[in-house]
Each structure stands twice: as structure tokens, then as C-alpha cells.
PLY file of the C-alpha trace (Angstrom):
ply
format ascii 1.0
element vertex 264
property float x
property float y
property float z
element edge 263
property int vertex1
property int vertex2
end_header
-1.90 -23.13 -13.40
-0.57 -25.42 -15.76
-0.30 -25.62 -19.78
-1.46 -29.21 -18.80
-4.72 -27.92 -16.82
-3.51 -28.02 -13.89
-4.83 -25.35 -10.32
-4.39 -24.87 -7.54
-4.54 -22.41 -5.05
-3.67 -22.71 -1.51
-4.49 -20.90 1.67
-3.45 -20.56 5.26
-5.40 -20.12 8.62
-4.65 -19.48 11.93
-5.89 -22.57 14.36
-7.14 -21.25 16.93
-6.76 -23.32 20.29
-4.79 -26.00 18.92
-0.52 -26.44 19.01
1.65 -23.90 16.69
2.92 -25.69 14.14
6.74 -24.19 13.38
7.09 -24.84 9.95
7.97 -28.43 9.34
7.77 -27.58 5.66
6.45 -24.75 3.79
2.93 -24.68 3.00
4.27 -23.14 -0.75
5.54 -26.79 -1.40
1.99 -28.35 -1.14
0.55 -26.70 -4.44
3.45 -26.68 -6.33
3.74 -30.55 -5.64
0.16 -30.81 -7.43
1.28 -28.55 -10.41
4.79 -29.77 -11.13
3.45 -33.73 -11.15
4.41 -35.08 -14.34
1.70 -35.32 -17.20
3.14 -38.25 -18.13
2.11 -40.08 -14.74
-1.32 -39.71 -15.13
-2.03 -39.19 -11.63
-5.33 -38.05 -10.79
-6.73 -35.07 -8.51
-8.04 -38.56 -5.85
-4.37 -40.13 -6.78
-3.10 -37.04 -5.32
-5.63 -36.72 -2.19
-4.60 -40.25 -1.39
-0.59 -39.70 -1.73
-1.23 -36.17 0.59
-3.43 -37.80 3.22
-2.32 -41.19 3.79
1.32 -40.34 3.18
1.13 -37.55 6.05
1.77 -35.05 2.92
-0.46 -32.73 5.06
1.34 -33.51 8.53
3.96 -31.19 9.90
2.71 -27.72 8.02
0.51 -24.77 9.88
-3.63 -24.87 8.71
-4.19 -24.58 5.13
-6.92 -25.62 2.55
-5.88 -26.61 -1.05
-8.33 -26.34 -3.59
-6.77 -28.30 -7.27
-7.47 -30.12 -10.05
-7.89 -30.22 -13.65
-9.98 -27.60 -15.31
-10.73 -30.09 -17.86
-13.02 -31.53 -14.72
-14.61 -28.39 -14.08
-16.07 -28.07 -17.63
-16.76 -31.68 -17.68
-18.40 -31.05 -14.41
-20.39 -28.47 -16.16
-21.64 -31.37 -18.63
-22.74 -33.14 -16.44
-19.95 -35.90 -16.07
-16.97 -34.24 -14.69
-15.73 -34.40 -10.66
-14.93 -30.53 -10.30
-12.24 -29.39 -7.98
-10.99 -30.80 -4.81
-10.40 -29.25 -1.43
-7.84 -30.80 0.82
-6.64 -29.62 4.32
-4.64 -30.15 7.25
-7.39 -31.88 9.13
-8.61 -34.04 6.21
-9.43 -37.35 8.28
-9.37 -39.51 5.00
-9.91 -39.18 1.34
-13.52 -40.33 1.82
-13.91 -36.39 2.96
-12.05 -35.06 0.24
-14.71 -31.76 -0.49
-16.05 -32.02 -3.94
-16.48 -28.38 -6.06
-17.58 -27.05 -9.16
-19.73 -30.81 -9.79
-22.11 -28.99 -11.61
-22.83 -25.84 -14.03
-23.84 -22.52 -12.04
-22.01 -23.02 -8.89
-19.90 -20.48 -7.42
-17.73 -20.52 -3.89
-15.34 -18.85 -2.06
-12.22 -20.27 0.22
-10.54 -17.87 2.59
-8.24 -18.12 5.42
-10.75 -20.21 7.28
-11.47 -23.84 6.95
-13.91 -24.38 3.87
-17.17 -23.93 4.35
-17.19 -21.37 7.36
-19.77 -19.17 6.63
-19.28 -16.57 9.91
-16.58 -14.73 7.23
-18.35 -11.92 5.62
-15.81 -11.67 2.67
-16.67 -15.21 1.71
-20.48 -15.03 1.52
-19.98 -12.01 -0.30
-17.35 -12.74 -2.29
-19.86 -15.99 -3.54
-22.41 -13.09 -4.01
-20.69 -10.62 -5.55
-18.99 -12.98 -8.24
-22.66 -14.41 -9.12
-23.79 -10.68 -9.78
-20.72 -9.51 -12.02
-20.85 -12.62 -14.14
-24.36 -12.82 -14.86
-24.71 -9.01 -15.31
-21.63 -9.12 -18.09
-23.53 -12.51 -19.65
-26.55 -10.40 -19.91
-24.79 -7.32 -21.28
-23.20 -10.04 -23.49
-19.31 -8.36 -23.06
-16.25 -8.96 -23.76
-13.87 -10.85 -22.04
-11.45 -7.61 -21.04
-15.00 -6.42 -19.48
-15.90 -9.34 -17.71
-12.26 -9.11 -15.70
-12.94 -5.68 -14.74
-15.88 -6.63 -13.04
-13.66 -9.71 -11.46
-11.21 -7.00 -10.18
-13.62 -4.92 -9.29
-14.53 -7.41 -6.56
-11.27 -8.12 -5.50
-10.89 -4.44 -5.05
-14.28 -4.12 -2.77
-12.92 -2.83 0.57
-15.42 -3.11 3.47
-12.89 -3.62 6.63
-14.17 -1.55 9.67
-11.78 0.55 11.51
-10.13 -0.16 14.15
-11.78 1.37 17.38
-10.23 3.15 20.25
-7.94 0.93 22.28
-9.05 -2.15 20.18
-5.92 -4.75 20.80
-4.16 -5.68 17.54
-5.18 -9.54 18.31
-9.00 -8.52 18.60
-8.18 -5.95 15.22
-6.94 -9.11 13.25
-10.72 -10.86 13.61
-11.74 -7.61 11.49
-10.19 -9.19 8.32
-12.59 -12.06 7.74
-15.05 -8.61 6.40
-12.98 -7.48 3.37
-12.18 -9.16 0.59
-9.51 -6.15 0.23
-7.31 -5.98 2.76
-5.92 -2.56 2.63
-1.96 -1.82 3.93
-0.89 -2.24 7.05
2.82 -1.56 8.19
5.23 0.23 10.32
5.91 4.08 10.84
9.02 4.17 8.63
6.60 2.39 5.90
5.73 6.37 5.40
9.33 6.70 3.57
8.19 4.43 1.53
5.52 6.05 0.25
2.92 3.92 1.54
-0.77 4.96 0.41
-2.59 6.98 3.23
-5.71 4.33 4.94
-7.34 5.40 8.02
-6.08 1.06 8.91
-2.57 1.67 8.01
-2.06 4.68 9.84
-3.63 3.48 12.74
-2.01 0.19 13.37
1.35 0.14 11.29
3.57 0.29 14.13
2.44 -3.47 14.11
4.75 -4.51 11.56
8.21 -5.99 11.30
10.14 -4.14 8.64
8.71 -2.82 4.92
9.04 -5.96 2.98
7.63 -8.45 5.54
5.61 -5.65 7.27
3.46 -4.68 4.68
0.30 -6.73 5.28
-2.86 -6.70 3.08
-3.55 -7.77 0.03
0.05 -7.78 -2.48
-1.77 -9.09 -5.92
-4.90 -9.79 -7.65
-5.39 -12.72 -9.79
-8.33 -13.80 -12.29
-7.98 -17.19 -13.96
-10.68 -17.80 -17.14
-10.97 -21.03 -19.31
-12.92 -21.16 -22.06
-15.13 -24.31 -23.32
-12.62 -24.71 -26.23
-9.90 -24.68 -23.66
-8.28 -21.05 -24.25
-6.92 -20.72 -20.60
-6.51 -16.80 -19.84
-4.54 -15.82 -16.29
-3.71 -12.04 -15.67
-1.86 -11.44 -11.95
-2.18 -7.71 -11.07
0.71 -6.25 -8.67
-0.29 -3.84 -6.13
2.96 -3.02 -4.52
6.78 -4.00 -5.46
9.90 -5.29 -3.69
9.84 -2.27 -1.97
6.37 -2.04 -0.58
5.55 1.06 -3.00
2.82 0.91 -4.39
2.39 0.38 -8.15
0.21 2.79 -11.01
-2.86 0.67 -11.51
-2.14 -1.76 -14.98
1.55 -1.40 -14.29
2.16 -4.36 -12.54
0.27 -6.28 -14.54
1.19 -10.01 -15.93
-1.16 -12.01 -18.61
-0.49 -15.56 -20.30
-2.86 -16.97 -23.12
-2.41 -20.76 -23.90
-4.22 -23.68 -25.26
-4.63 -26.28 -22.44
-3.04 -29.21 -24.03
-5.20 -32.45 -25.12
-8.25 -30.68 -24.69
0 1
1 2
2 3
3 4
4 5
5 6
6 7
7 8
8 9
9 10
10 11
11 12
12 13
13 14
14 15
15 16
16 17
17 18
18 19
19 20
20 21
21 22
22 23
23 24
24 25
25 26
26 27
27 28
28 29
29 30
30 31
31 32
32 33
33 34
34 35
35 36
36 37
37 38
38 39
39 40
40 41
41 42
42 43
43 44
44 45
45 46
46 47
47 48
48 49
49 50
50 51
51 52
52 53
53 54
54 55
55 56
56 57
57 58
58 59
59 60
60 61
61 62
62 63
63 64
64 65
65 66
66 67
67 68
68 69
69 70
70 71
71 72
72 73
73 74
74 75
75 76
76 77
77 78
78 79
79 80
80 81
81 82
82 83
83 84
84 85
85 86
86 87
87 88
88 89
89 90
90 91
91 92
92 93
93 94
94 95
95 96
96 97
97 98
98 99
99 100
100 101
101 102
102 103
103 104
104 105
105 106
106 107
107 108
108 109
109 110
110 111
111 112
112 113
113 114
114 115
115 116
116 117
117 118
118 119
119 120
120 121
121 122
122 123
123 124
124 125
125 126
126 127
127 128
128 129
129 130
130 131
131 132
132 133
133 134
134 135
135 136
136 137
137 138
138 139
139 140
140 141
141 142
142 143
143 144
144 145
145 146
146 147
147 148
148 149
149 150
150 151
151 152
152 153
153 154
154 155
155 156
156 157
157 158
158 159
159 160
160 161
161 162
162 163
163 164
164 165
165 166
166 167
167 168
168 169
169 170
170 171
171 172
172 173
173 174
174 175
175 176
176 177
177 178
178 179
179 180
180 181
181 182
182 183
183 184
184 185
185 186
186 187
187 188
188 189
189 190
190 191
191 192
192 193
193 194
194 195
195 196
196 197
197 198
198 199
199 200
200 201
201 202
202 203
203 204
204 205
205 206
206 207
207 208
208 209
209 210
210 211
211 212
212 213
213 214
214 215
215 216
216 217
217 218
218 219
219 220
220 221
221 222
222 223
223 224
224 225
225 226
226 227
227 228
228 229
229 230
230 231
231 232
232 233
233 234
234 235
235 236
236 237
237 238
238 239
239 240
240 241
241 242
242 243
243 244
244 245
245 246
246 247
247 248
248 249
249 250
250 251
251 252
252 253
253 254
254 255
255 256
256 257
257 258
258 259
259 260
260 261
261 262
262 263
């Protein structure tokens, strides 16, 4: 996120049935090429679908979905006369199927590592429920802020992946993750020197993994992104485990920025 109202957030999937894609270029470069645009260029969020699409700016990468754009649109959107978010992937035909979000007031989705709008993953349709809930619960209790991202983290921190089941094959586990929003650790015996936190997953299939740093799969941060109608953007990112792969005291690893968006 940008001081300029700038987001985006990217993720991958794996395509199933179609060629491996060896990294071309880094998927890491896509959203970064949104938020570093200069302000001064006035380049739009359909500017940038255009330039990504037509430009092959989405060839040569592995499957990912990009949801970005200006906040500033998703308040607007809110009034009424605003054009939301965009969602742009690897298999966008043309920018006449750009996917449109956030149009209106009172809409709430999810994006996981599955093309948008795949509603066989558990942790999305939940996720979308979940959010609803804790938002309209803290409206109605009229809290704080600080309260209302508790309740955010809260959800981020809902665990539901089943265990793994006698002589389940890792590739047949991995299917299992489209249920949690949480993925809990997974990683290699010698993870345990490390200090890992005991998980019925972990224990089981940590053998899996490489080494500790790129080994220790699940879910690394938490992030919760709020904007105001006056344009007070608040973003806390919430570390789980560091460079290490130990984990971190709860709060520890914790990161906030407050800032006016500018122009607003």
C-alpha cells in the first residue's frame, strides 16, 4: 500500500494440468510494478490492466491473481460512483474481463490460491463469512478500531485444516489447504531444533520440507489494511515466525504505519 492509495495484493496457484511455468520472472515484480508507478503519470487501475495484458505483462510467470487499485475507488465505490478494485490474472483473455470488486457498499470477498471466484475452497467462503460477522458484530457493539482488528486477526488465526490420514500421499495432503484460512507449520525433522511449535500437521508431514527457512510452510504473517472515509489509511503486518523459523511471542513481531492518503 501506498501513501498515494495505492493496493495490491497478489497470489499464486498451482495449475493443475497445464505446462510448469519456470519462472520467467518473479511473480513479486507484478504488484510492486502497480505500487511503485509514478503518481505523477496518472495511470489508472484499466491503464494498468491494459499495459499487463496486452503487453504480455502477465506472460512468462506461474498462476497468480492480482487484486489493485486505488482505495480512493473503493470508497467512491461505496458512494455510489467509484469502480472498486480490479482482479487480473495469468489467464486474463483481455481487459474486457478485467473482474470488477468492491463496486458497491456492503460487499465483502475473498481471493486465495485459486483462480477468483472458485467457490469449492472452504477457507474462501468462509473467510467472506466470517469477515461479514466480525465487522458487523464490532459496528453493532460500536468499538474501537484496536477491537475491530482483533476480530480481523482473529479470523486469520481460525485453523480448521483436517489431519492428515494414515498413508495419505503428501500430493493428496496439499488439497487439504484450500479448508484453513490458517495454515499451521509444516517442516522438516531438524525444524524441532528450531523450536518449532508442536501441530499434530507439522509433526506428521515435516520430513516434507527442504531446509528451515524455505521449509517452513504455513502461514509466515498476518496483515489487516483499514481506510477510513476521511482517508486515515491504518496497515499493521503481524510476524509469526523470524529468519529462523522460530516462532515469535504474539504482538512481538508486530509492524503498524498511520498516514493520510494524499489528495484525498
Amino acid at each position: 500500500m501506498t501513501r498515494q492509495g495505492r493496493v495490491a495484493v497478489l497470489t499464486n496457484y498451482r495449475e493443475e494440468g497445464e505446462a510448469i511455468i519456470i519462472g520467467a520472472r518473479s511473480r513479486g515484480l507484478i504488484p510492486n510494478a502497480w505500487l511503485k508507478t509514478d503518481p505523477t503519470a496518472n495511470v489508472s487501475a484499466d491503464d494498468f490492466a491494459r499495459h499487463m495484458i496486452e503487453e504480455d505483462g502477465v506472460k512468462g510467470v506461474g498462476g497468480f491473481s492480482l487484486c489493485y487499485g486505488f482505495v480512493q475507488d473503493v470508497v467512491k465505490g461505496a458512494k455510489g460512483t467509484g469502480k472498486g478494485l480490479a482482479i487480473v490474472s495469468n489467464r486474463t483473455p483481455d481487459v474486457k474481463d478485467v473482474i470488477r470488486l468492491l463496486g458497491k457498499e456492503g460487499e465483502t470477498h475473498a481471493l486465495s490460491n485459486a483462480a477468483y471466484g472458485d467457490r469449492s475452497w472452504p477457507k474462501v467462503v468462509n473467510g467472506e463469512a466470517w469477515t461479514q460477522k466480525v465487522i458487523s458484530e464490532s459496528v453493532a457493539a460500536q468499538e474501537s478500531r484496536d477491537q475491530l482488528v482483533q476480530r480481523l486477526l482473529a479470523v486469520l488465526s481460525t485453523d480448521t485444516m483436517p489431519r492428515q490420514k494414515e498413508n495419505e500421499e503428501w500430493d493428496m495432503y496439499l488439497n487439504q489447504l484450500r479448508h484453513s484460512i490458517f495454515v499451521p507449520s509444516i517442516g522438516r525433522d531438524h525444524l524441532e531444533e528450531h523450536k518449532m511449535p508442536a501441530h499434530e500437521v507439522g509433526d506428521v508431514v515435516k520430513h516434507k520440507a527442504v531446509d528451515a527457512t524455505s521449509g517452513c510452510y504455513g502461514t509466515q504473517k498476518n496483515i489487516v489494511m483499514l481506510v477510513d472515509r476521511q482517508g486515515k489509511a491504518y496497515y499493521l503486518e503481524r510476524t509469526l515466525f523470524d529468519q529462523d523459523a522460530k516462532p515469535i511471542e504474539k504482538g512481538k513481531g508486530d509492524r503498524t504505519f498511520e498516514f493520510q492518503i494524499e489528495g484525498w
